[in-house]
VOLUM-82943 format. One record per atom (N, C-alpha, C): atom name; residue in three letters; x, y, z. Coordinates in Angstrom, 1 decimal. Atoms other than C-alpha are relative to their C-alpha. Last residue first. Example, Ala and Ser with C-alpha at 12.3 -4.5 7.8 and 13.67 -1.06 7.14 Angstrom:
BEGIN
N,SER,-0.9,-1.1,0.0
CA,SER,13.7,-1.1,7.1
C,SER,-0.8,1.1,0.8
N,ALA,0.9,-1.2,0.0
CA,ALA,12.3,-4.5,7.8
C,ALA,0.9,1.2,0.0
***
This chain:
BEGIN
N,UNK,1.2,-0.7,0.5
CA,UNK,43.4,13.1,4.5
C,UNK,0.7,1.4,0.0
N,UNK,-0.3,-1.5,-0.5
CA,UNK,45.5,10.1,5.1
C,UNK,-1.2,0.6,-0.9
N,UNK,0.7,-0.9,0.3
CA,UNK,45.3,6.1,4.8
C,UNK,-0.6,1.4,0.8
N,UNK,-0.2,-1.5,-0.9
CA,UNK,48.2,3.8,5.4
C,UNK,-1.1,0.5,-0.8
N,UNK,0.6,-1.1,1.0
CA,UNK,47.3,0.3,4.6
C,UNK,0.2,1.2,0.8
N,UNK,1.4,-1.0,-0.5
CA,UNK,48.9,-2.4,6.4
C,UNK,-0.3,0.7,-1.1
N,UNK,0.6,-1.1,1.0
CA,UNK,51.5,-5.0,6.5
C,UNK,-0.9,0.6,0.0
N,UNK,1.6,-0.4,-0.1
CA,UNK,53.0,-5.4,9.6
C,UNK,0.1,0.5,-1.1
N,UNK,0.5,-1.0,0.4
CA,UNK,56.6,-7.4,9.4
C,UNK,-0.9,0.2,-0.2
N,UNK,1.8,-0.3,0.2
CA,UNK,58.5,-9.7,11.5
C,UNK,-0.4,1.3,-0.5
N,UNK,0.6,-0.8,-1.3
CA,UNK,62.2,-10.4,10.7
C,UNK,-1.4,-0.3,0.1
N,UNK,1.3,0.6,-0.3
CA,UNK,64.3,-12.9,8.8
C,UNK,-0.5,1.2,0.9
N,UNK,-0.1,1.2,-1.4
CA,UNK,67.7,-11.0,7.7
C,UNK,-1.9,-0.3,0.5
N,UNK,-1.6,0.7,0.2
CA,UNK,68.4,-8.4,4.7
C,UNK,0.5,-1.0,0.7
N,UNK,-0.9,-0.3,-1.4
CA,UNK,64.6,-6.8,4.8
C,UNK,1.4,-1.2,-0.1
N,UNK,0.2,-0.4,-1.1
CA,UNK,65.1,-4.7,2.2
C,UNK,-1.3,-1.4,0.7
N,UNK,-0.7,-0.4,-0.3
CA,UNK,66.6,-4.7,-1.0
C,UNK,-0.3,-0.7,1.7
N,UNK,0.5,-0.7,-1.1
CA,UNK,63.7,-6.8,-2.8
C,UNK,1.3,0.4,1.0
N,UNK,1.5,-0.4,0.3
CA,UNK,63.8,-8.7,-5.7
C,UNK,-0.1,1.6,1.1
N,UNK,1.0,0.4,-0.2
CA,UNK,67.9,-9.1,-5.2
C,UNK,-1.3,0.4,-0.5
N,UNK,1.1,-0.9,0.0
CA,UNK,71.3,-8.8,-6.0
C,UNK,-1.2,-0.8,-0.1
N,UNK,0.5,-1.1,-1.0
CA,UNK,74.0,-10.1,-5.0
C,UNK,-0.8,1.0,-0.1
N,UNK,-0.3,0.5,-1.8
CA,UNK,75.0,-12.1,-7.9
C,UNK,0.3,1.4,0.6
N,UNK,-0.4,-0.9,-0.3
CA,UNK,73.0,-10.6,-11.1
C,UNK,0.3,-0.6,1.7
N,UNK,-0.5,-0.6,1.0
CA,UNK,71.9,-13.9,-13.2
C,UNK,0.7,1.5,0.5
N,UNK,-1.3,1.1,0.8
CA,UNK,71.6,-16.2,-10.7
C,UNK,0.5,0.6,-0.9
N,UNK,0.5,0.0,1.0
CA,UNK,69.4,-13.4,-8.4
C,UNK,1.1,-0.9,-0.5
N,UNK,-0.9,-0.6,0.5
CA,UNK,69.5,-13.9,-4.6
C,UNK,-0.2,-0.7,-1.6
N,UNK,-1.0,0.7,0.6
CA,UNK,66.4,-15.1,-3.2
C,UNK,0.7,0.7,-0.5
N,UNK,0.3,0.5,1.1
CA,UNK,64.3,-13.0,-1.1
C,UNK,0.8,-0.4,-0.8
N,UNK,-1.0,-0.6,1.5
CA,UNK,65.0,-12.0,2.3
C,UNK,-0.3,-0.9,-1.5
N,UNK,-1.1,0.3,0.3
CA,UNK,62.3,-13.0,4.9
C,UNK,1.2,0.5,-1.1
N,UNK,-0.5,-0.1,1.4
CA,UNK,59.5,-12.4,6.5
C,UNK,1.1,-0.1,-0.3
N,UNK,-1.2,0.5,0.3
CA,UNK,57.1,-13.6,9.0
C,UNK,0.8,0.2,-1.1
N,UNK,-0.6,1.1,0.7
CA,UNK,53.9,-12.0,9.1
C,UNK,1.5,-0.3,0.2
N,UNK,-1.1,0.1,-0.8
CA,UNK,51.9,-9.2,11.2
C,UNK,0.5,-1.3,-0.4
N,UNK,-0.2,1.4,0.3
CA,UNK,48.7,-8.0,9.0
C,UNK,1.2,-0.3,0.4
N,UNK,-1.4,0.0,-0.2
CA,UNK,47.3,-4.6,9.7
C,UNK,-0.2,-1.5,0.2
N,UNK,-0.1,1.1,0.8
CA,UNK,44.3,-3.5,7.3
C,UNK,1.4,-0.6,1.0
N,UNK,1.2,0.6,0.1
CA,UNK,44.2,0.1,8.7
C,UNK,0.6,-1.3,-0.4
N,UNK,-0.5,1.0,0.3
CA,UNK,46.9,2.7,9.7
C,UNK,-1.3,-1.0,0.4
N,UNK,0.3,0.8,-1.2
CA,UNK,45.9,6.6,10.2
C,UNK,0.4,-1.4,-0.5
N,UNK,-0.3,1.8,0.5
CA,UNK,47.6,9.0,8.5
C,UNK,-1.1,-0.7,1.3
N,UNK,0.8,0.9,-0.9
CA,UNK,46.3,13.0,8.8
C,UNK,-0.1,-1.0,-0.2
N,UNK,1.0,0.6,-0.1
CA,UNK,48.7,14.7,6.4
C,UNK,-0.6,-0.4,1.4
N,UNK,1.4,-0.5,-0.3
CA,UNK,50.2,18.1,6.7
C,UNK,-0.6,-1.1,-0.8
N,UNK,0.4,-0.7,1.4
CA,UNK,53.9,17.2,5.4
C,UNK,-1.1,0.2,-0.4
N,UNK,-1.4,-1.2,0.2
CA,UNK,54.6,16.8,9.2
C,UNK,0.1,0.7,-1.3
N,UNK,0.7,-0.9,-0.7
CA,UNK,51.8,14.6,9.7
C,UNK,0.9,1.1,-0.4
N,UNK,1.4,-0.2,0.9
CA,UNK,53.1,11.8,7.2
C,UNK,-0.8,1.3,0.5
N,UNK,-0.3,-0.2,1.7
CA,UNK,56.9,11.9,8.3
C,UNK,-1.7,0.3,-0.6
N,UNK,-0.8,-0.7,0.0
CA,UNK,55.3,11.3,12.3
C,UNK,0.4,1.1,-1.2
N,UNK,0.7,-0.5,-0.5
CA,UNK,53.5,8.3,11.0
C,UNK,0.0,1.9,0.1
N,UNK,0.9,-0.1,1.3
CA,UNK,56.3,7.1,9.1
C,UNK,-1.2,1.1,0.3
N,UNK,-0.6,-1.5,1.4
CA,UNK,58.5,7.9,12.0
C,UNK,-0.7,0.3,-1.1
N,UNK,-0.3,-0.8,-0.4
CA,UNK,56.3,5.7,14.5
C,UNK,0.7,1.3,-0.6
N,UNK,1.5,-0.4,-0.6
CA,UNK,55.3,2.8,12.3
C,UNK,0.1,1.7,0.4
N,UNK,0.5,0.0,-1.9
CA,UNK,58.9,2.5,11.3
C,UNK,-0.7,0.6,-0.1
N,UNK,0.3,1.0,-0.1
CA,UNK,59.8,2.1,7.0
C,UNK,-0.4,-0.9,1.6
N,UNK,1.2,0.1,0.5
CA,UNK,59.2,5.7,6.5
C,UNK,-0.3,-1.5,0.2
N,UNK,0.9,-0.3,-0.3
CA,UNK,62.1,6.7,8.3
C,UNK,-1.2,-0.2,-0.2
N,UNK,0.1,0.3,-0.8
CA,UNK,64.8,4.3,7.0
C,UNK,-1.5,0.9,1.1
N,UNK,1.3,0.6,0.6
CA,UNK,64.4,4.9,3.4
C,UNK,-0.7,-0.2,1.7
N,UNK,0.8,-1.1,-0.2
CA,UNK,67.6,6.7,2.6
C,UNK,-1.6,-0.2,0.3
N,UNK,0.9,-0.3,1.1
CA,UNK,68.9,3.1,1.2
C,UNK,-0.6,1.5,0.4
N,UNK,-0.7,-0.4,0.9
CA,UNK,71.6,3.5,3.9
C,UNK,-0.6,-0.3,-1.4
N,UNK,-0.4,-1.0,-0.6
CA,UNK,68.8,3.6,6.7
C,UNK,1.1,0.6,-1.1
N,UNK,0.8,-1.4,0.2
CA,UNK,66.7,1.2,5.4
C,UNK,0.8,1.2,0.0
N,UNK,0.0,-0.2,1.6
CA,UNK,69.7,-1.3,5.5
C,UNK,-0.9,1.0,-0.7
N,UNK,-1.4,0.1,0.1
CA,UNK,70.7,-0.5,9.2
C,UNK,-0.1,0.4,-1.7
N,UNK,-0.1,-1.5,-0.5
CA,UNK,67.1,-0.5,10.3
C,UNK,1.1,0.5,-0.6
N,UNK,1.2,-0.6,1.2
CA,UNK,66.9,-4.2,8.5
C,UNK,-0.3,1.5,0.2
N,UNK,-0.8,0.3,1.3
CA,UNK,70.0,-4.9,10.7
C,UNK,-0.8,0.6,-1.1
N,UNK,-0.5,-0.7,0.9
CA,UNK,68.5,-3.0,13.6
C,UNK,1.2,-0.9,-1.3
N,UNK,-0.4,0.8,1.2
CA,UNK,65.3,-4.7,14.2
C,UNK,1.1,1.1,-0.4
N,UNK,-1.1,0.7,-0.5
CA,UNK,63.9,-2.9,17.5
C,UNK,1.2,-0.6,-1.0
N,UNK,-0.7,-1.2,-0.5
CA,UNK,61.8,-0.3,16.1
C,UNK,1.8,-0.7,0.1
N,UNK,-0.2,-0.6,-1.5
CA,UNK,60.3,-3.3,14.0
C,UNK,0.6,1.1,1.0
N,UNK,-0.2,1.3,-0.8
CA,UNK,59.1,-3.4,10.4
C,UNK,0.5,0.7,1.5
N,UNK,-1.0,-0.1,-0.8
CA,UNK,56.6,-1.6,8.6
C,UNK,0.5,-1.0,0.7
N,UNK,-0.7,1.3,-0.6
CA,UNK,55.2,-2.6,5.2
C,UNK,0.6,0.7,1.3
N,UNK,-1.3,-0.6,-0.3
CA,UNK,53.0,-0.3,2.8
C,UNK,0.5,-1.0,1.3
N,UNK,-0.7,1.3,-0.7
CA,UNK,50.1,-0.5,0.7
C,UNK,1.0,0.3,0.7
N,UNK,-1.5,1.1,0.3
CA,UNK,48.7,3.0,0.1
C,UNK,0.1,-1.4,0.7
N,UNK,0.1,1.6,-0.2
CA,UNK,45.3,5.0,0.4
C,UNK,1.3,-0.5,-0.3
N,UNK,-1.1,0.5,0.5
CA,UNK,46.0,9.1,0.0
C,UNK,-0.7,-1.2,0.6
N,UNK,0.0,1.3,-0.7
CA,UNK,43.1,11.5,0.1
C,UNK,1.1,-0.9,-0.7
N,UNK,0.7,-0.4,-1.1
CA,UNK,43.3,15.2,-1.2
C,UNK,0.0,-0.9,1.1
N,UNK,0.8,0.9,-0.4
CA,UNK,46.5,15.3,-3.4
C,UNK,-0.7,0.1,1.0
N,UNK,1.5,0.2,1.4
CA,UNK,48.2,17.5,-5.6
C,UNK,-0.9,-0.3,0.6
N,UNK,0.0,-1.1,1.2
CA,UNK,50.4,19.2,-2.5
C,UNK,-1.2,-0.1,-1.1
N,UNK,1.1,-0.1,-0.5
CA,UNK,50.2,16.1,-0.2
C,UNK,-0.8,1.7,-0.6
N,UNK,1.2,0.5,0.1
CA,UNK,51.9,14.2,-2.4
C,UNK,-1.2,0.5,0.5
N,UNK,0.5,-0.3,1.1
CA,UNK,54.7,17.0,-2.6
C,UNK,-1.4,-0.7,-0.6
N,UNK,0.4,-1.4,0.1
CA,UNK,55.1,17.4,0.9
C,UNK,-0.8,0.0,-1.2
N,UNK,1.7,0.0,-0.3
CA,UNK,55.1,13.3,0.9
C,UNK,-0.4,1.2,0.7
N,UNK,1.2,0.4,1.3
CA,UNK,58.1,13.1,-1.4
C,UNK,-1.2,0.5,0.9
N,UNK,0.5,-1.7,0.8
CA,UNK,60.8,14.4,1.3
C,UNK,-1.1,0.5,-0.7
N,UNK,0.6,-0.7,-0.6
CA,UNK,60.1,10.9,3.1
C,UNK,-0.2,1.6,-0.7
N,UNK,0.0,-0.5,-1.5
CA,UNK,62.1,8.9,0.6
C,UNK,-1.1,0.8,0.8
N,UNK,-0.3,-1.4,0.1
CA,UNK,60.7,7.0,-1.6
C,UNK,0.4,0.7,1.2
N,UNK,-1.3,-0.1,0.8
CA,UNK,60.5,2.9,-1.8
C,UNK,0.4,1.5,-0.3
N,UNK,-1.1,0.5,0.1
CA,UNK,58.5,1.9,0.5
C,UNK,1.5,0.5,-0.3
N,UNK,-0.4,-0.4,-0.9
CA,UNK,56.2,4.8,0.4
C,UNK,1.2,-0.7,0.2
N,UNK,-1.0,-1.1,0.7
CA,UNK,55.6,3.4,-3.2
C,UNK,0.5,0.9,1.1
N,UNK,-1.4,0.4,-0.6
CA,UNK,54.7,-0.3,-1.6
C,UNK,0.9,1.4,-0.4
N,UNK,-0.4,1.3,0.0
CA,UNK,51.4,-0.1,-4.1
C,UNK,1.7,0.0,0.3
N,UNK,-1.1,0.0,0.6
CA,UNK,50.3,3.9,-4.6
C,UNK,0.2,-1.6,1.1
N,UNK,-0.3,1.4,-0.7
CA,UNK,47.1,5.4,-4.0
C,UNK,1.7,0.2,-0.7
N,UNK,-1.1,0.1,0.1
CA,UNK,46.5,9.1,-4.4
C,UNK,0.5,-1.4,0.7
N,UNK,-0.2,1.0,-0.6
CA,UNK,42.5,10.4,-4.6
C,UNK,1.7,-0.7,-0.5
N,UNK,0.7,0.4,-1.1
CA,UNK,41.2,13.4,-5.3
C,UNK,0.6,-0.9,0.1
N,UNK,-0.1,1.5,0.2
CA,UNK,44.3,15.0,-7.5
C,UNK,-1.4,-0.4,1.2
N,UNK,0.5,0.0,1.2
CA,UNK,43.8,18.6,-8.3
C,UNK,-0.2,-1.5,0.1
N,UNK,1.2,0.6,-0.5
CA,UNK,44.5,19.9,-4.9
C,UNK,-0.5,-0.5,-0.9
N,UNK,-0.5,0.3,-0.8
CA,UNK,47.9,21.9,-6.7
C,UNK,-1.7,-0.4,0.8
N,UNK,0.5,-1.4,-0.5
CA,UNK,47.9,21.8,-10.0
C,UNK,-0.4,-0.5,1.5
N,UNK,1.8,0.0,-0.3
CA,UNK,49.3,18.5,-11.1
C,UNK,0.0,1.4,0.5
N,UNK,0.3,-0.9,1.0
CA,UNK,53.0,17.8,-12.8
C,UNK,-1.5,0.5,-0.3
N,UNK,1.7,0.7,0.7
CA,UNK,54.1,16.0,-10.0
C,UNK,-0.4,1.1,-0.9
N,UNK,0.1,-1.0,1.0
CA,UNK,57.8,17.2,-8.6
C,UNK,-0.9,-0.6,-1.2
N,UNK,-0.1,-0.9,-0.9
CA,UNK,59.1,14.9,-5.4
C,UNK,-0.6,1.4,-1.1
N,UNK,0.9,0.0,-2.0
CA,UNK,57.3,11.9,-6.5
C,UNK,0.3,1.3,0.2
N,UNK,-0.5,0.3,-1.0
CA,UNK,59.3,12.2,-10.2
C,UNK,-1.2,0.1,1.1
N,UNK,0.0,-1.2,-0.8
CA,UNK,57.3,12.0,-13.2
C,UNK,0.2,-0.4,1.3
N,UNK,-1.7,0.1,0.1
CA,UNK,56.7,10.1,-16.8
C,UNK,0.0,1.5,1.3
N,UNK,-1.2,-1.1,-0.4
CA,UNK,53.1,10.8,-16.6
C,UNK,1.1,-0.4,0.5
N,UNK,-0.6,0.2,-0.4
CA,UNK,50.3,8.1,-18.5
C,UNK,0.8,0.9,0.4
N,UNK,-0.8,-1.7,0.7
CA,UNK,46.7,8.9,-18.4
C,UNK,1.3,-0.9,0.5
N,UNK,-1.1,-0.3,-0.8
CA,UNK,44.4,5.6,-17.9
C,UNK,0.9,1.1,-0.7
N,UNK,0.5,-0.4,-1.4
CA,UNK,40.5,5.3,-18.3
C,UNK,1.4,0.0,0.2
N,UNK,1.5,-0.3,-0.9
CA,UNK,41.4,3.1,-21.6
C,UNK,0.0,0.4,1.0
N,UNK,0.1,-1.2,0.0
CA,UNK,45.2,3.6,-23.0
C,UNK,-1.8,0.4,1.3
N,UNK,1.3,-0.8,1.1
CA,UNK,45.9,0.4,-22.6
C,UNK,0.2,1.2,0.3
N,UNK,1.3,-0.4,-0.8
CA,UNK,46.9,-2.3,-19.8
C,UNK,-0.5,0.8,-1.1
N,UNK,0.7,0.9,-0.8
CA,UNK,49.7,-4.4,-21.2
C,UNK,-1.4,0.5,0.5
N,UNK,0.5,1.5,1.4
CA,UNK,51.1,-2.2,-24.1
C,UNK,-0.9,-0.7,0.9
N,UNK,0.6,-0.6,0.4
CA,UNK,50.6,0.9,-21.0
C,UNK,-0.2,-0.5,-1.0
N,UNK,1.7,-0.2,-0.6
CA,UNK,52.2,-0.5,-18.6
C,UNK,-0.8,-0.3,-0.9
N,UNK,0.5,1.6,0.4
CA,UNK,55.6,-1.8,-21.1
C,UNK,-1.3,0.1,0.9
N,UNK,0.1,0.3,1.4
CA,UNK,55.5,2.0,-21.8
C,UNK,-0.7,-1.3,0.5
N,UNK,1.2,0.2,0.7
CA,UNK,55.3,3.0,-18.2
C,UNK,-0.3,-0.4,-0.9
N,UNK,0.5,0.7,-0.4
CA,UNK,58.5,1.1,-17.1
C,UNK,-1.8,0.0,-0.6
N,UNK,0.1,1.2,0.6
CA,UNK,60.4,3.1,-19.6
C,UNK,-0.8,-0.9,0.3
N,UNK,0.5,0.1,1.0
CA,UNK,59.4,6.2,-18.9
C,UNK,-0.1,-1.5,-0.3
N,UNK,-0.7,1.0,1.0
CA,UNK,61.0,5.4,-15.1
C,UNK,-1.1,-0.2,-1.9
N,UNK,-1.3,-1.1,0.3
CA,UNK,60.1,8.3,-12.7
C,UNK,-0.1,-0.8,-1.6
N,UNK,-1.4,0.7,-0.4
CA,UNK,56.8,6.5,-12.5
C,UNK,1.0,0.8,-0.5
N,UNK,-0.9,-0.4,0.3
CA,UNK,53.0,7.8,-12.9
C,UNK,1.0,-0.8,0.6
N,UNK,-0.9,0.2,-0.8
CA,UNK,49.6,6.7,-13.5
C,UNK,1.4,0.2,-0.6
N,UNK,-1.5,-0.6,0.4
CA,UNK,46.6,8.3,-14.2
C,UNK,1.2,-1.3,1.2
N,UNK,-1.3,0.2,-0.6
CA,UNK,43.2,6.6,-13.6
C,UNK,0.6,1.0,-0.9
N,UNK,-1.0,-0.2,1.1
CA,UNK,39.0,7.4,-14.4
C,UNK,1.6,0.0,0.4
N,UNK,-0.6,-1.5,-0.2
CA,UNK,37.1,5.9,-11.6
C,UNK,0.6,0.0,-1.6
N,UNK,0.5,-0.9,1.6
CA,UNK,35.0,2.9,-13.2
C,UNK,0.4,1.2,0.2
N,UNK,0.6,-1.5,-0.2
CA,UNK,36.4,0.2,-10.6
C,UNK,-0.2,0.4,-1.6
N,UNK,0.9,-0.2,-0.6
CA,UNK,37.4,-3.4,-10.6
C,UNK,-0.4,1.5,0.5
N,UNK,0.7,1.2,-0.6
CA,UNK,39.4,-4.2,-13.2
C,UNK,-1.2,0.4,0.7
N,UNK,0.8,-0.4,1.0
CA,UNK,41.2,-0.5,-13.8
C,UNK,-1.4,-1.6,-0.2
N,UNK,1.0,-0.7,-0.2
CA,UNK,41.5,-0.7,-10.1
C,UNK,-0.4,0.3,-1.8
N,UNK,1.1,0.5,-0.6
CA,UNK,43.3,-4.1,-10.4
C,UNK,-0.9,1.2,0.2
N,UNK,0.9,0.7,0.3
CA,UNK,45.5,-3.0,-13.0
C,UNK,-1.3,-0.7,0.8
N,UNK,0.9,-0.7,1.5
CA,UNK,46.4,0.0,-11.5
C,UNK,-0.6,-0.9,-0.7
N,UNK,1.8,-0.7,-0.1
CA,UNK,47.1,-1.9,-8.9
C,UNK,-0.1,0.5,-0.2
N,UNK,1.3,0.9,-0.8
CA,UNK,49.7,-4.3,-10.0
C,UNK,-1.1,0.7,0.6
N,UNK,1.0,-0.5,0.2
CA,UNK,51.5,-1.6,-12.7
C,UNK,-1.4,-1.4,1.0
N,UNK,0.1,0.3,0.8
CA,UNK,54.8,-2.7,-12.7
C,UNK,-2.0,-0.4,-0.4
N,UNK,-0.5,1.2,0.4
CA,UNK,55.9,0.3,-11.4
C,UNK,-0.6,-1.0,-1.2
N,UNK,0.4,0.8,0.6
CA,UNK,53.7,2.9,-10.8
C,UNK,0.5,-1.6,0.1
N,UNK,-1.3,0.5,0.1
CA,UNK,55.4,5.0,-8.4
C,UNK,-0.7,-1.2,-0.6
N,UNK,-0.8,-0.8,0.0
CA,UNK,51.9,7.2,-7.8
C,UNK,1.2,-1.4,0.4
N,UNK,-0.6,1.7,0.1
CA,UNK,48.7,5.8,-9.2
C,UNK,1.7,0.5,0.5
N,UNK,-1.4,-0.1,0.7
CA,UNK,46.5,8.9,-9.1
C,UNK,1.0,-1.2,0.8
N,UNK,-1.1,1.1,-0.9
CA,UNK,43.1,7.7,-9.0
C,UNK,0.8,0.5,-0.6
N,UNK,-1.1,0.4,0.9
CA,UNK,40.6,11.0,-11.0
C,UNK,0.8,-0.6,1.2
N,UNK,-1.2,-0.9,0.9
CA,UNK,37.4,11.7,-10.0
C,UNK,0.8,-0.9,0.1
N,UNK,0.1,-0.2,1.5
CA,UNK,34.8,10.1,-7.3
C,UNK,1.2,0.5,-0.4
N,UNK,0.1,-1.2,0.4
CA,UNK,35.1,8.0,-4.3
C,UNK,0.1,0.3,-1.0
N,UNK,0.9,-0.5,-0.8
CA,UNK,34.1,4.4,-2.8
C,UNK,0.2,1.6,-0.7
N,UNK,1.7,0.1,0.7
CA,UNK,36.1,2.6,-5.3
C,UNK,-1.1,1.0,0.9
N,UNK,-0.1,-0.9,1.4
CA,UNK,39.4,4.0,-3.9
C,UNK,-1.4,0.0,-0.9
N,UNK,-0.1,-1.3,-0.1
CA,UNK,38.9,2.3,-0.3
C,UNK,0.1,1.1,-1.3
N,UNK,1.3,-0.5,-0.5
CA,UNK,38.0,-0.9,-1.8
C,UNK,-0.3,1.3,0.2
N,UNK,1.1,0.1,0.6
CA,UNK,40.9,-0.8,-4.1
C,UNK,-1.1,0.1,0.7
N,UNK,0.3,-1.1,0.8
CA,UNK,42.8,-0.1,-1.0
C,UNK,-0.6,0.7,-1.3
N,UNK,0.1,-1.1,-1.2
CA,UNK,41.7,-2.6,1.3
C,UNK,0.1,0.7,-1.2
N,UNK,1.1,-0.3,0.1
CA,UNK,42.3,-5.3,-1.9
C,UNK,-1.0,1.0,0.9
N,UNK,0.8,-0.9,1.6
CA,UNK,45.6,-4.1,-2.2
C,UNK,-1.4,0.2,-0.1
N,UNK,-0.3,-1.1,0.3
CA,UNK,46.3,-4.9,1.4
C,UNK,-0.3,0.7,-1.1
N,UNK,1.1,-0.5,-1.0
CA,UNK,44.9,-8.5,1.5
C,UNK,0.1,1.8,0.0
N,UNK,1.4,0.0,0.9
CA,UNK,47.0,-9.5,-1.5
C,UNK,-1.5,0.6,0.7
N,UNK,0.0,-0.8,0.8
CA,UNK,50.0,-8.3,0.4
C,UNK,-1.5,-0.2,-0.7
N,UNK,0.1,-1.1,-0.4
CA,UNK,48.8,-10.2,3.8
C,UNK,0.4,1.1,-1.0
N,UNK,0.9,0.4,-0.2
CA,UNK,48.6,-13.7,1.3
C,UNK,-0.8,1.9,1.2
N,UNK,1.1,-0.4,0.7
CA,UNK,51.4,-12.9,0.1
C,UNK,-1.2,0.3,-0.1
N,UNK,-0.3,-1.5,0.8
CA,UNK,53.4,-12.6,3.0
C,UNK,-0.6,0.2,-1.3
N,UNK,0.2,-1.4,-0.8
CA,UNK,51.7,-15.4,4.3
C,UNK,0.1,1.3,0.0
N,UNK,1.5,-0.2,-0.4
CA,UNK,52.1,-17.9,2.2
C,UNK,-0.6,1.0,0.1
N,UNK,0.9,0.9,-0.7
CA,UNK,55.7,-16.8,1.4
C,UNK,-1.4,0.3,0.5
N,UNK,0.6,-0.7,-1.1
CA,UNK,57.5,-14.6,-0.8
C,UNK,-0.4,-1.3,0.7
N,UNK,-0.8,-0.7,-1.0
CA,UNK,60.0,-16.0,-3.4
C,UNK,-0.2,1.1,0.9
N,UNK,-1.7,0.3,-0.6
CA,UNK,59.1,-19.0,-4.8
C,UNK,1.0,1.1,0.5
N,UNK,0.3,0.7,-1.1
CA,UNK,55.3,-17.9,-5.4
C,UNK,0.9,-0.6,0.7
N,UNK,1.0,-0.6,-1.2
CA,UNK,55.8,-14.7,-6.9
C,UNK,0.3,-1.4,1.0
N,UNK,-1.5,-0.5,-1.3
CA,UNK,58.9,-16.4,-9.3
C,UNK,-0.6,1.1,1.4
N,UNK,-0.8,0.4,-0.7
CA,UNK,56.4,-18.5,-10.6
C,UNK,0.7,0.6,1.0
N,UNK,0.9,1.1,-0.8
CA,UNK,53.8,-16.3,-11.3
C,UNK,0.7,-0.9,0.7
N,UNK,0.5,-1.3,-0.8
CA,UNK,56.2,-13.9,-13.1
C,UNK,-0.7,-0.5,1.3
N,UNK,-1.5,-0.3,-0.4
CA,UNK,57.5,-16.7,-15.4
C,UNK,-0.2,1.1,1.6
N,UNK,-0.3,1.5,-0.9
CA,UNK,53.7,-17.6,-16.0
C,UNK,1.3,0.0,0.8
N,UNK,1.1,-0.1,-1.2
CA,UNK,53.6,-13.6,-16.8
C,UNK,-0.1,-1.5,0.8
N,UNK,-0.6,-0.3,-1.3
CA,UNK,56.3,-13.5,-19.0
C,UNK,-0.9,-0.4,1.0
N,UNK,-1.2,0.9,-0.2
CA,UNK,54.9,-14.6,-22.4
C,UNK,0.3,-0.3,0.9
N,UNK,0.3,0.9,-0.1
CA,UNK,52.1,-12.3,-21.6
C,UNK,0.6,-1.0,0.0
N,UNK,0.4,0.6,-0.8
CA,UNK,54.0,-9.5,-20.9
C,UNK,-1.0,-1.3,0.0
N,UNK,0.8,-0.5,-0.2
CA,UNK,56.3,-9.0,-24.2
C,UNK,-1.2,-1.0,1.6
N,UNK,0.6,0.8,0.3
CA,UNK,58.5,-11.1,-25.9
C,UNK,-1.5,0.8,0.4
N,UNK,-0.4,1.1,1.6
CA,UNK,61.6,-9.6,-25.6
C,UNK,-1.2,-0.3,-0.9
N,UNK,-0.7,-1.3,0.8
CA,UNK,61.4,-6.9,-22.8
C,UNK,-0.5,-0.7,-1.3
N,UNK,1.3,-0.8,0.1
CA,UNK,58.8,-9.6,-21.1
C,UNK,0.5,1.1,-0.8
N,UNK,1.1,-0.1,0.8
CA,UNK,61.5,-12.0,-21.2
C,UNK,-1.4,1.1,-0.4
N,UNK,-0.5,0.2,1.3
CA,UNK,64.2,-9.9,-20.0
C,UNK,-1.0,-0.6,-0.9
***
């Protein structure tokens, strides 16, 4: 709401707080480790980063920071790109209002296809179509245990549950003719994220709905 209002600077101490009160140490500390794996990995090649489920644009900003590729980035949600695109710019970035499952690229056009937790949050059908534009894929991304079925339970009725196990993810990624392999892995303690005061029962983060253990990693495909 602030940042609707006021715009992201305003917000961003607001933003900062509510990072550090509702992850832990560790879980940030193996997220922050993740992004900068995949910025590394994105710096090393040429052409156009496609930024796929933008959101609220955390690395996009860090590869327009630390790289000199030229970007695109997309999100179903027009709206979200807007407030991107006041905060970050036009410079070295293309914006595309555009589903996962239906990219508005020619088909091999994309070299390079990061995306920050965006496997997280799509279903499996999507990564036909990533692997459609796209030559190399780098992502953040979270699995949790085979065994863990409450957080299995809640993946499962978000439509989410295959991509969030090592084993099916894996699996889901070959099967829409990638070659995944898993890099950067970080095994932390995690937890459910505060419930909101202003929307009771709702949260930052759907998923995981009880304390578990979770590898964060980097998936990267070819």
């Amino acid at each position: 709401m602030l940042e609707e209002r006021e715009g992201f600077a305003a917000a961003r101490e607001a933003y900062a707080y509510a990072d550090v009160h509702s992850y832990s140490v560790e879980v940030r500390r193996a997220r922050d480790a993740a992004l900068a794996h995949v910025v590394e990995l994105a710096r090393a090649g040429e052409g156009q980063i496609l930024d796929v489920a933008t959101g609220r644009g955390t690395l996009l900003e860090l590869l327009l920071r630390e790289g000199e590729r030229p970007l695109a980035a997309t999100d179903v949600s027009p709206t979200v790109l807007r407030r991107v695109r006041e905060r970050l710019g036009d410079d070295r970035i293309d914006y595309v209002a555009a589903d996962a499952h239906e990219l508005p690229f020619a088909d091999g056009s994309i070299p390079t296809l990061v995306s920050h937790l965006g496997l997280a949050n799509v279903p499996a059908s999507a990564l036909a179509e990533l692997r459609r534009v796209g030559r190399t894929l780098f992502v953040t991304h979270v699995f949790y245990p085979e065994d863990d079925a409450e957080n299995r339970a809640a993946a499962r009725e978000a439509g989410l549950e295959r991509l969030l196990l090592r084993s099916a993810a894996l699996e889901a990624l070959s099967d829409a003719g990638w070659n995944p392999t898993v890099e950067a892995e970080r095994e932390v303690r995690a937890g459910p994220t505060p419930e909101s005061a202003l929307v009771p029962g709702v949260r930052i983060d759907g998923i995981p709905v009880v304390e578990t253990t979770a590898t964060w990693c980097v998936l990267r495909a070819w």
